[in-house]
C-alpha positions as CSV (number, residue, x, y, z in Angstrom):
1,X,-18.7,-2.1,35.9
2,X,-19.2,1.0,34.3
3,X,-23.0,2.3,33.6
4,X,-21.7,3.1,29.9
5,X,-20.9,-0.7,29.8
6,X,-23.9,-1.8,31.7
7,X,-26.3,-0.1,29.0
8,X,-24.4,-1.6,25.9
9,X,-24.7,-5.2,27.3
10,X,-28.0,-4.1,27.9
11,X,-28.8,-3.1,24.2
12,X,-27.0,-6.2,22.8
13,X,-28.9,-8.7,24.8
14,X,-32.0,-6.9,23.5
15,X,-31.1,-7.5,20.0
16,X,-30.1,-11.3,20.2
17,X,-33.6,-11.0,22.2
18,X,-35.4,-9.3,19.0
19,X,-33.5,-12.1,16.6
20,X,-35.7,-15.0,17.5
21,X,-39.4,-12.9,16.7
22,X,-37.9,-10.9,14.3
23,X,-37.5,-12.1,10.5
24,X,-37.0,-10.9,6.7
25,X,-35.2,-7.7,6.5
26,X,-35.8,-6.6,10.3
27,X,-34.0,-9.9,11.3
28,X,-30.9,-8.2,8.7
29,X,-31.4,-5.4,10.4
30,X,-30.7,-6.2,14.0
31,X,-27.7,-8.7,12.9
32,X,-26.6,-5.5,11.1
33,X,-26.6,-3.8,14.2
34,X,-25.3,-7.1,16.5
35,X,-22.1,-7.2,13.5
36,X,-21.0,-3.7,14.4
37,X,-20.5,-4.5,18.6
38,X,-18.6,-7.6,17.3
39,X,-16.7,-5.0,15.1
40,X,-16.0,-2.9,18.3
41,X,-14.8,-5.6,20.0
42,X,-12.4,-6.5,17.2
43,X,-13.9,-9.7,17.1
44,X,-13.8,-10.0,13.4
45,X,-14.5,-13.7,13.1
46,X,-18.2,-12.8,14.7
47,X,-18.6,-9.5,12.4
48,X,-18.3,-11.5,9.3
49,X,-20.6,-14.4,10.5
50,X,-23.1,-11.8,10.9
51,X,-22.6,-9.4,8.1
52,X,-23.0,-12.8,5.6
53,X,-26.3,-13.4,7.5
54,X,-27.9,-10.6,6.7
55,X,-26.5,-10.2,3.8
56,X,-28.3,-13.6,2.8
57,X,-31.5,-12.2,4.0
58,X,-31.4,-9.0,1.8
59,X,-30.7,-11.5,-1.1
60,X,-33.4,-13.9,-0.5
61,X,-35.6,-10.3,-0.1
62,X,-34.9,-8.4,-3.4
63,X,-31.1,-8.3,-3.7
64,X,-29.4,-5.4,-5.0
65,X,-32.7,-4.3,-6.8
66,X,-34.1,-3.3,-3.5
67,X,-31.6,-3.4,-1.2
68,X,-28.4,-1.5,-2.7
69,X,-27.7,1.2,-0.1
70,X,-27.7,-1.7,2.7
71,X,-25.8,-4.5,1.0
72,X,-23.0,-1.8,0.0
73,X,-22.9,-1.0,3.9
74,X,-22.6,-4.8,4.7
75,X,-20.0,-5.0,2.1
76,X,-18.0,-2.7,3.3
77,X,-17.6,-4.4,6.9
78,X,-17.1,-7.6,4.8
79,X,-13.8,-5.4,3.7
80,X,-13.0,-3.9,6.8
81,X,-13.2,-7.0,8.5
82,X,-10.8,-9.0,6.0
83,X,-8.5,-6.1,6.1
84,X,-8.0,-6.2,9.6
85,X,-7.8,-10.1,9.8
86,X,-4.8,-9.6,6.8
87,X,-7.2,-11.3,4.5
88,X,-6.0,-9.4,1.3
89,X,-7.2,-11.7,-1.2
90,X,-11.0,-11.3,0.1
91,X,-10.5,-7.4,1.0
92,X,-9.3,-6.9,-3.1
93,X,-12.5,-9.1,-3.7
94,X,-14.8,-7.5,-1.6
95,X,-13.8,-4.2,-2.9
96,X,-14.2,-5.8,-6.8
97,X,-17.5,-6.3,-5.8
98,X,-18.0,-2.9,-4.0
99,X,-16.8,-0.7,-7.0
100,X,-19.6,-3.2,-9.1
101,X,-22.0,-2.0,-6.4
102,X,-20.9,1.9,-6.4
103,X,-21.2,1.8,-10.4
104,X,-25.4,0.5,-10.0
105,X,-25.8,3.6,-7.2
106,X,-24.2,6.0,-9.9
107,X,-21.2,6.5,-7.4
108,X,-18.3,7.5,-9.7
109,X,-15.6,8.7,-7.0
110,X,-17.2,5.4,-4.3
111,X,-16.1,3.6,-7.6
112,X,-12.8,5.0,-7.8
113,X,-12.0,4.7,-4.6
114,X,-12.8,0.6,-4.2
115,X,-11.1,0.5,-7.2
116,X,-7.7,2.1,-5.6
117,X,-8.8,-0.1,-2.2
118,X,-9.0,-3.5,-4.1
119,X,-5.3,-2.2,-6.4
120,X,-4.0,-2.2,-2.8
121,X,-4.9,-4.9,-1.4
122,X,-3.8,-7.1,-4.1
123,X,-0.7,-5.4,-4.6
124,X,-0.3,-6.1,-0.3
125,X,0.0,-10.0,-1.6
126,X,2.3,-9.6,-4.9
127,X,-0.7,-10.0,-7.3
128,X,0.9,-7.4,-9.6
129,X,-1.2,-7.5,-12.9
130,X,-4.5,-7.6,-10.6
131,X,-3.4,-4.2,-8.8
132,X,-2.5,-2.5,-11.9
133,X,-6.0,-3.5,-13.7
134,X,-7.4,-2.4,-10.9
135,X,-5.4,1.0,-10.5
136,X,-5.6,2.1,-14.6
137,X,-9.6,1.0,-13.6
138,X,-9.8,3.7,-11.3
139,X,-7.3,6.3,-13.0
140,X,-9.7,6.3,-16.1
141,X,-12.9,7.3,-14.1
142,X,-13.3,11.1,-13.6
143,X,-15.8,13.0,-11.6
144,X,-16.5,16.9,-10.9
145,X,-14.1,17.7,-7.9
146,X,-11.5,15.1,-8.0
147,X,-8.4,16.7,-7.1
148,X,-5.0,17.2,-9.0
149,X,-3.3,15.1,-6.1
150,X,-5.1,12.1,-6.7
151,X,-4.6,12.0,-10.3
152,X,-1.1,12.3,-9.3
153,X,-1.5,9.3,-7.0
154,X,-3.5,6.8,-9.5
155,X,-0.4,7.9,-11.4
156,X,2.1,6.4,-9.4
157,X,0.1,3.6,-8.4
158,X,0.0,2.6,-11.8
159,X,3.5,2.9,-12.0
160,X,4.5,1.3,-9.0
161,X,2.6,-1.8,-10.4
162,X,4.4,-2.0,-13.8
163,X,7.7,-1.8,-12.2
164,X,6.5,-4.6,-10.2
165,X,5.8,-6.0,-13.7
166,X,9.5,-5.3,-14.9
167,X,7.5,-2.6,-17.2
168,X,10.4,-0.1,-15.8
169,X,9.8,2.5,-18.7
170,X,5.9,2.7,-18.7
171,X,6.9,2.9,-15.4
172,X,9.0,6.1,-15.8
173,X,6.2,7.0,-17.7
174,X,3.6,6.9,-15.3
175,X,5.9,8.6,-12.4
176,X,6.7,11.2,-14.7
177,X,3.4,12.8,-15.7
178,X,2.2,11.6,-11.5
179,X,5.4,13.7,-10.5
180,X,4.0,16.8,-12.7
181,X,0.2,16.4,-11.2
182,X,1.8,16.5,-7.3
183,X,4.0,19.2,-7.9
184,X,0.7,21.0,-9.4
185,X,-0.6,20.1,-6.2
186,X,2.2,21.7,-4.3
187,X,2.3,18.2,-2.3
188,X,6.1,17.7,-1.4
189,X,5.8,14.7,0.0
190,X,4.3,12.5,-2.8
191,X,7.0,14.8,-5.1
192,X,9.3,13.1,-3.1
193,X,7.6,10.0,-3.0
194,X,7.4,9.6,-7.1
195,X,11.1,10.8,-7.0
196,X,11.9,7.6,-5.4
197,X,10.0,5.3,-7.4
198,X,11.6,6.9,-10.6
199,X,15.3,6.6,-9.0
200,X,14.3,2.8,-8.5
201,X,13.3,2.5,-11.9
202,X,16.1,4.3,-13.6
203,X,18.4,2.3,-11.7
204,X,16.4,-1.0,-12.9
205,X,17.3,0.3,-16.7
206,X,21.1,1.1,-15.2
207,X,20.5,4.5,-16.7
208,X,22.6,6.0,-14.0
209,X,22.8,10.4,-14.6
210,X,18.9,10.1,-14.6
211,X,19.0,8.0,-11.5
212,X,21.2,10.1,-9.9
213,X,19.1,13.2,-10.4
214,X,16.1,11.9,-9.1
215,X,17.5,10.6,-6.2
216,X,19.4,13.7,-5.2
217,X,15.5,15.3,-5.8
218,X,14.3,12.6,-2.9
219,X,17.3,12.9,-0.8
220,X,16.9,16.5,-0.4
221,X,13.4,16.0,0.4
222,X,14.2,13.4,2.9
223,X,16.9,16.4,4.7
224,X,14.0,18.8,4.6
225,X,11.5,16.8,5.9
226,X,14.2,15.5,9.1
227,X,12.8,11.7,8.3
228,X,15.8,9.4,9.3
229,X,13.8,6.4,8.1
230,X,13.5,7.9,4.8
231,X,16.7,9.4,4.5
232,X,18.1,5.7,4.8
233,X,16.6,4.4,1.4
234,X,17.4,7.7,-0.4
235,X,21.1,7.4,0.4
236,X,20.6,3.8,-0.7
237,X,19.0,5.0,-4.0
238,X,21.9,7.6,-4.0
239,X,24.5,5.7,-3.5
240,X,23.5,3.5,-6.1
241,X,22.8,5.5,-9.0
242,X,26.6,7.2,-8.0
243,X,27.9,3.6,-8.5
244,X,26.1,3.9,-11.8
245,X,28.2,7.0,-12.8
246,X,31.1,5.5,-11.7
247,X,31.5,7.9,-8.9
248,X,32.4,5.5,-6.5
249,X,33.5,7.7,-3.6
250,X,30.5,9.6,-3.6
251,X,29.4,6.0,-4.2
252,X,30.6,4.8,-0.8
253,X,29.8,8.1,1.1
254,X,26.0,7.3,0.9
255,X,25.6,3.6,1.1
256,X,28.0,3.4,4.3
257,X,25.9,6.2,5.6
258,X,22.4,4.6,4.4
259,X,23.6,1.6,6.3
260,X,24.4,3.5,9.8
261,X,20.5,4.3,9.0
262,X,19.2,1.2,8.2
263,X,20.5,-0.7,11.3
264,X,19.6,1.9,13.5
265,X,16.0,0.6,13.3
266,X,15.0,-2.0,15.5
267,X,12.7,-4.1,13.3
268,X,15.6,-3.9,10.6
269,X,15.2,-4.5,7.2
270,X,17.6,-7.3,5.8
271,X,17.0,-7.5,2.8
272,X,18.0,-4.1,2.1
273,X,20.9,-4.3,4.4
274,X,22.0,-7.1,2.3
275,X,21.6,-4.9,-0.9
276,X,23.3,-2.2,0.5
277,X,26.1,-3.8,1.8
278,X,26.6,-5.6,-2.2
279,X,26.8,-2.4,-3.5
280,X,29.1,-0.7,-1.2
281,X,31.6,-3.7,-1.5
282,X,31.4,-3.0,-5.4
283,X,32.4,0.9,-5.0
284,X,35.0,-0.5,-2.4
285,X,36.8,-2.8,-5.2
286,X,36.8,0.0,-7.9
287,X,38.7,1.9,-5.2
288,X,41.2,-0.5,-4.9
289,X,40.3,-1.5,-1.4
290,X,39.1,-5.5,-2.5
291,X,40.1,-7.1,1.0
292,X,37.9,-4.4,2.8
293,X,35.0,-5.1,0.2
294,X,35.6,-9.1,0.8
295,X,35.6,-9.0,4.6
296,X,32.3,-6.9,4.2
297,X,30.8,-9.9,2.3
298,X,32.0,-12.8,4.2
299,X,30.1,-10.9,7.0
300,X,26.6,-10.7,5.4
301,X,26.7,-14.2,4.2
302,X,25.0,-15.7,6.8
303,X,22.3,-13.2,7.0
304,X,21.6,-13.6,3.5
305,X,21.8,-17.6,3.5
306,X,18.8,-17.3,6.2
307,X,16.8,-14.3,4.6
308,X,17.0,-16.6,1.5
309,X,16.4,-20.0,3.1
């Protein structure tokens, strides 16, 4: 056993020692302390047993009056804790209550960003019209040095919500003016990122020339930036908005590649391989090769039949 090890055993033996003499807000203080080796031991279950306790304590003492520096600390171990135990309904929660908590210390950008952290967490568990309250929330506060990029993000948060909401043109809307702000920010990446989204939602509307131009936009990215795993869902997106134009060669070129992509990976995504495999059997038809396209779906039917069941 190491000495390292020795002297934390040491110290933690010392404060369940100090629990039992100590009491009001030393006793939160020393299960503060106790909650964060549980939290090093990933023992979450423990950390949240002791947070609550002391967070009791600083109630029963003054509550947020007195104690708001310290409760906002216990409360964000409360979060931490839930989002490591995939507890993303009491994560958003706790980060509700955090951005409350951020707004009485005169924390505009702490607010913001529990704000973003709780749009996130409910979005994680398909609670839609939470996230985006919760993302236009955040977009609408503004402090001295936030930066261009983030704008651009609350932006296509926002968006990414609505969409979720079948809202595809305030959708558009949102990407749009979020795509302007990253490329301000010379960010490729979320460029990229809010050319997807719009490809998605242009395809939604089955407006297919602007579908196709913003997904050309992200598959180039996705070349640049040699990411396989990306280049996958931008062929996809691709593929689709050619099937749109009724450009069903090019059409085919892209999803049958996406596809080689997309089952390359060994925690594969079905549902999209599915998808993709529908929409190449409907470029196949339109070019006159229906037996090929048929065979293709007598051979997903099973997987879909289970990904559905």
């Amino acid at each position: 056993m190491s000495t390292e090890k020795n002297e934390k055993d040491t110290r933690e033996q010392e404060l369940w020692d100090r629990i039992s003499t100590s009491e009001g807000t030393e006793r939160a203080e020393v299960l503060d302390e106790l909650s964060h080796i549980a939290y090093k031991r990933d023992n979450y279950i423990e950390c949240l047993h002791l947070v609550d306790t002391s967070i009791d304590i600083y109630f029963k003492q003054g509550g947020l009056d007195l104690y708001l520096k310290e409760l906002i600390h216990l409360y964000h171990g409360k979060a931490h804790c839930y989002e490591n135990l995939k507890r993303h309904k009491e994560a958003a929660e706790m980060h509700e209550e955090l951005a409350k908590m951020k707004d009485l210390d005169d924390d505009l950008e702490g607010q913001a960003e529990e704000l973003r952290a709780a749009g996130r967490a409910w979005y994680r568990i398909d609670e839609w019209r939470k996230s985006l309250d919760n993302h236009i929330a955040a977009k609408t506060i503004t402090y001295p040095d936030i930066s261009t990029i983030t704008m651009g993000i609350d932006l296509l948060n926002v968006g990414m919500a609505l969409a979720k909401l079948k809202s595809y043109q305030d959708a558009i809307d949102s990407y749009l003016n979020a795509r302007s702000l990253c490329k301000e920010a010379k960010n490729p990446e979320f460029v990229g990122w809010c050319d997807n989204y719009l490809a998605l939602s242009y395809i939604a509307l089955k407006n297919g020339p602007e579908a196709r131009f913003h997904a050309q936009h992200y598959f180039n990215y996705t070349k640049v930036a040699e990411d396989l795993g990306m280049e996958a869902y931008s062929r996809y997106r691709l593929g689709a908005a050619h099937l749109l134009c009724e450009e069903y060669a090019d059409a085919e070129k892209h999803l049958v590649r996406s596809l080689e992509l997309l089952t390359l990976d060994e925690d594969k995504d079905w549902e999209d391989i599915v998808a993709v495999n529908k929409e190449l059997a409907i470029a196949l038809t339109a070019l006159d090769r229906a037996e090929e396209a048929q065979a293709r779906l007598e051979r997903i039917k099973t997987i879909e039949e289970t990904i559905a069941a």
